[in-house]
Backbone bond lengths (Angstrom), bond angles and torsions (degrees), N, CA, C in turn:
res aa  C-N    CA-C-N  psi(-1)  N-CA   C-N-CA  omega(-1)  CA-C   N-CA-C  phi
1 X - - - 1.442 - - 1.529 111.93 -
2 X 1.596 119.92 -41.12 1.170 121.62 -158.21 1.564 93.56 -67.55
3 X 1.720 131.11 -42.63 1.328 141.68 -168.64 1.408 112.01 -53.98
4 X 1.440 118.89 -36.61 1.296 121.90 -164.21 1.229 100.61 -111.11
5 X 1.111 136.69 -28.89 1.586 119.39 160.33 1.634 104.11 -50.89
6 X 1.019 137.55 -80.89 1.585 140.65 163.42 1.093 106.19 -9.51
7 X 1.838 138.16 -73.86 1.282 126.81 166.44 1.136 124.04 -43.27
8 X 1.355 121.49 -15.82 1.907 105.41 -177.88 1.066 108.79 -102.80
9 X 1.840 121.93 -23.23 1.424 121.79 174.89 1.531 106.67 -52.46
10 X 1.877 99.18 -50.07 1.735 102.33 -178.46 1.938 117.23 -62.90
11 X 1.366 126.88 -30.64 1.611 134.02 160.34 1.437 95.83 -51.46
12 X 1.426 124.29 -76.69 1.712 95.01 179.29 1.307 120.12 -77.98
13 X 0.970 141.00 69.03 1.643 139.32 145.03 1.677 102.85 65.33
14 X 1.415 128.60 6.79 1.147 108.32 143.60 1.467 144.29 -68.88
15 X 1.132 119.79 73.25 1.326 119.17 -176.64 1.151 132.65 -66.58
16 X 1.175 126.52 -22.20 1.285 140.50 170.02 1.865 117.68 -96.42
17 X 1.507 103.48 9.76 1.653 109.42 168.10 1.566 108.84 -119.95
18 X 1.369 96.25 -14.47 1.815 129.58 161.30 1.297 113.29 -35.26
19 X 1.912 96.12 -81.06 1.427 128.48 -149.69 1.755 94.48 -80.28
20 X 1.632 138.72 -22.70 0.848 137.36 165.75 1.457 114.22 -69.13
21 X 1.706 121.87 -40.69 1.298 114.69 -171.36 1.899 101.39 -70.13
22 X 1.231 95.41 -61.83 1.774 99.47 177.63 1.567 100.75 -40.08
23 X 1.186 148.41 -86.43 1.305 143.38 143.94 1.715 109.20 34.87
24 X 0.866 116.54 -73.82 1.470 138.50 -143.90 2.013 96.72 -90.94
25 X 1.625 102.67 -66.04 1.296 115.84 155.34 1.650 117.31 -25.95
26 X 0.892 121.26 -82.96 1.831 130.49 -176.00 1.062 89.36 -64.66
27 X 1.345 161.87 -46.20 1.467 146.99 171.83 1.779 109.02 -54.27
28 X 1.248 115.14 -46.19 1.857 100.00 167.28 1.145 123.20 -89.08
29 X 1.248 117.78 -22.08 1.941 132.73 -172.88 1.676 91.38 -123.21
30 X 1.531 127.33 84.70 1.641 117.23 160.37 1.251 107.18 -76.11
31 X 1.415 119.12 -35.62 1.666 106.07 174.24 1.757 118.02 -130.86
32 X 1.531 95.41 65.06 1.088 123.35 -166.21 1.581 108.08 -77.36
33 X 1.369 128.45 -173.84 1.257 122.59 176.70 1.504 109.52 -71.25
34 X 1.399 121.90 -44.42 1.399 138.89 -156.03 1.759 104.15 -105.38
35 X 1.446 104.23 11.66 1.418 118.93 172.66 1.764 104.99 -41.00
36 X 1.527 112.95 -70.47 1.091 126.93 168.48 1.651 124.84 -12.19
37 X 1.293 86.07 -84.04 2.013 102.56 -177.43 1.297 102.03 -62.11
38 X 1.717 129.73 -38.05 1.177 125.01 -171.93 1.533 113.08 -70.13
39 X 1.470 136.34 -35.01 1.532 135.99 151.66 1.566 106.56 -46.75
40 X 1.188 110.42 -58.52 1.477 107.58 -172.28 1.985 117.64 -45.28
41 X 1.582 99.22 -54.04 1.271 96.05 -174.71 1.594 120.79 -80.47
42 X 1.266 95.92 -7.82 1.631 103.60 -178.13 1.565 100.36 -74.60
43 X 1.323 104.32 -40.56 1.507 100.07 -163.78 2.033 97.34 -72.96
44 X 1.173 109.34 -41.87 1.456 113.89 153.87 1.553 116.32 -14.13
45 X 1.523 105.08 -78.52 1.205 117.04 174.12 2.010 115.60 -47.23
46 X 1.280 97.91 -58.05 1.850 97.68 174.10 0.973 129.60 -66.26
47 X 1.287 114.61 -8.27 1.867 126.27 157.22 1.048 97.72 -64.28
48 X 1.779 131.85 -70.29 1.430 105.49 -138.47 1.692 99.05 -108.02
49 X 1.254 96.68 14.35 2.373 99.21 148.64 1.212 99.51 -82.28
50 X 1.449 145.85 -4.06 1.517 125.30 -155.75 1.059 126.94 64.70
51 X 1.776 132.68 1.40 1.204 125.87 153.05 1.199 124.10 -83.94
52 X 1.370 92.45 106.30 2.344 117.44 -172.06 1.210 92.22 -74.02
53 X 1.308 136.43 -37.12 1.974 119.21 -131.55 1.976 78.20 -106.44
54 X 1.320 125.82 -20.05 1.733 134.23 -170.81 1.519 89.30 -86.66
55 X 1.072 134.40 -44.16 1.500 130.42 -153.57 1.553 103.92 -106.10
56 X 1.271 135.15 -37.00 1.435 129.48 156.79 2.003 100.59 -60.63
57 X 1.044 154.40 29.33 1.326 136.80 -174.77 1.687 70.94 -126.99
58 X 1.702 134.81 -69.51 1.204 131.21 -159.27 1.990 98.33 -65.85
59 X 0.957 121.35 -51.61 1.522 110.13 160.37 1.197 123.44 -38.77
60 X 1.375 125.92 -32.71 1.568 118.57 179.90 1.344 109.49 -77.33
61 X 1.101 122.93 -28.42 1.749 139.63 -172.91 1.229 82.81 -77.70
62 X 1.551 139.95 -52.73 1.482 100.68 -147.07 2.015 95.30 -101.01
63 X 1.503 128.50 -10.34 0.957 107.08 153.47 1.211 138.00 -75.94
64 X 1.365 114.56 7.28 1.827 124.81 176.40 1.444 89.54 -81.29
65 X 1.522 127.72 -8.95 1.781 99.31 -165.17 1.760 106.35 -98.07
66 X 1.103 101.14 -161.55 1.251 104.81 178.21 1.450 119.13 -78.30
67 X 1.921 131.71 163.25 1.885 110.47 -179.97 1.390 99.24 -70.81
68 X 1.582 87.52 143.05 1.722 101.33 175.67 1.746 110.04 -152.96
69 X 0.702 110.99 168.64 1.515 108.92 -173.94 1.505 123.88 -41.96
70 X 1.151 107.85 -7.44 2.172 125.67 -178.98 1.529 87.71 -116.07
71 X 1.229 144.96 33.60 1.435 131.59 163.79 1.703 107.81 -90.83
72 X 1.079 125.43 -49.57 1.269 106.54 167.13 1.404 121.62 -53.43
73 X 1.254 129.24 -73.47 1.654 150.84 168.01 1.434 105.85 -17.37
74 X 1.328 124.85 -49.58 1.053 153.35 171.97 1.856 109.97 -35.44
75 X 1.395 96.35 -74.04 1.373 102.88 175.80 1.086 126.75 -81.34
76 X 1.407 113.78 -47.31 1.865 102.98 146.13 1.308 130.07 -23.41
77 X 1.256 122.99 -58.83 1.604 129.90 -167.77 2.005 95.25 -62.78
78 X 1.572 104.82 -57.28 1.300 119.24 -176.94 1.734 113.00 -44.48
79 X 1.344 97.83 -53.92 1.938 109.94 175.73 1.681 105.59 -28.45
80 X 1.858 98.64 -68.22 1.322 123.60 -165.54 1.793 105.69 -50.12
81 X 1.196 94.09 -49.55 1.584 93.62 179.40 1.404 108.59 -50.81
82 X 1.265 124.82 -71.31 1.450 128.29 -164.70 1.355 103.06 -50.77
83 X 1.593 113.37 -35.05 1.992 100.93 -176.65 1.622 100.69 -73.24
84 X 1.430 132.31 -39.04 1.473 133.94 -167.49 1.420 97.06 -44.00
85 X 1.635 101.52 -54.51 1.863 119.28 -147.92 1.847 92.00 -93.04
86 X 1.507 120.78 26.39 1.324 101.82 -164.28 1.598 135.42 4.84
87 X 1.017 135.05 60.24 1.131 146.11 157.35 1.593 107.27 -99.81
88 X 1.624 104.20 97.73 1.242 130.20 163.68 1.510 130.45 -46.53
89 X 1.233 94.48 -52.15 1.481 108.36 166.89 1.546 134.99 -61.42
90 X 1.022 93.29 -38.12 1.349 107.54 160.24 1.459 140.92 -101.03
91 X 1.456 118.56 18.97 0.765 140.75 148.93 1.839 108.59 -82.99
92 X 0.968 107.78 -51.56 1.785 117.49 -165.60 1.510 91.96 -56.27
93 X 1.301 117.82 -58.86 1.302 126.57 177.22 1.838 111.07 -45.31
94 X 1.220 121.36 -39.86 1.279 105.35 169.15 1.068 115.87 -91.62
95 X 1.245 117.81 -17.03 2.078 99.63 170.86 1.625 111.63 -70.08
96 X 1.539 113.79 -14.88 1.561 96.53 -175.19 1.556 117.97 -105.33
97 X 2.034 101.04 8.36 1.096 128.64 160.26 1.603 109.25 -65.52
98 X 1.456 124.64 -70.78 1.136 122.47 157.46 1.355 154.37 -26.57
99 X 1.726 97.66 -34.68 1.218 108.70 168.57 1.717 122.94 -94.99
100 X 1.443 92.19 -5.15 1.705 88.39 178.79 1.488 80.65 -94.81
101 X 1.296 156.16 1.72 1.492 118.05 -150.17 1.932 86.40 -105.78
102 X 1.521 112.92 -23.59 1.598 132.67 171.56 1.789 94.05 -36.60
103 X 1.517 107.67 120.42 1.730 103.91 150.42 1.654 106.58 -69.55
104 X 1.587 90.23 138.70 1.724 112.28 -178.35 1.546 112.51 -39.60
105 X 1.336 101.88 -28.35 1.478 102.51 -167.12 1.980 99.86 -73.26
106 X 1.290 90.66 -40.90 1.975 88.68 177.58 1.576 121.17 -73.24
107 X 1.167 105.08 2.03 1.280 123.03 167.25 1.701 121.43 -73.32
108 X 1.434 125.75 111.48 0.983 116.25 -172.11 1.678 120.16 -77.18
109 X 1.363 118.88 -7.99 1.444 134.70 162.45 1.472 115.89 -61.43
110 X 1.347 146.94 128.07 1.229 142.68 159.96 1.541 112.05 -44.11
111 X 1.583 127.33 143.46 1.309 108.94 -178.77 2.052 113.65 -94.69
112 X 1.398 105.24 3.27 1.549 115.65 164.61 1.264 97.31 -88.68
């Protein structure tokens, strides 16, 4: 219950009744079922407060996991951060995160 109240605050544009429910959630369930979406949207939420250094920590959690339906979104949101916060390096580091995580076949490079 606590997960999906949080998801619907975040569907209507409460983000900040959101970022408390997700909040609250990963504080009783850290590796809960809804662990997943709940990093994802929190960090959602700390993007668009402007907290980069809060929302790259829930981005790192959800690119440590396995591909799942926030794997694109994921690195997108993450990209943006590193160009906001110019940190070069860490940006480079996630584009070649991205591209190894691509099966070879979606790869437009031959793999010989």
């Amino acid at each position: 219950m606590a997960y999906l109240a949080a998801e619907t605050q975040f569907s209507k544009g409460n983000f900040e009744g959101a970022l408390k429910g997700f909040n609250n959630y990963l504080i009783s369930y850290p590796n809960g079922y809804f662990a997943l979406p709940a990093h994802f949207y929190r960090a959602e939420c700390f993007y668009r407060n402007n907290e980069f250094d809060k929302a790259a920590l829930d981005y790192d959690f959800v690119t440590a996991q396995p591909i799942s339906r926030f794997t694109e979104k994921r690195y997108q949101d993450k990209r943006w951060l590193f160009i906001n916060n110019k940190t070069t390096q860490k940006l480079m580091n996630c584009l070649k995160s991205i591209r190894n995580s691509l099966p070879l076949m979606m790869r437009k490079e031959k793999p010989f």
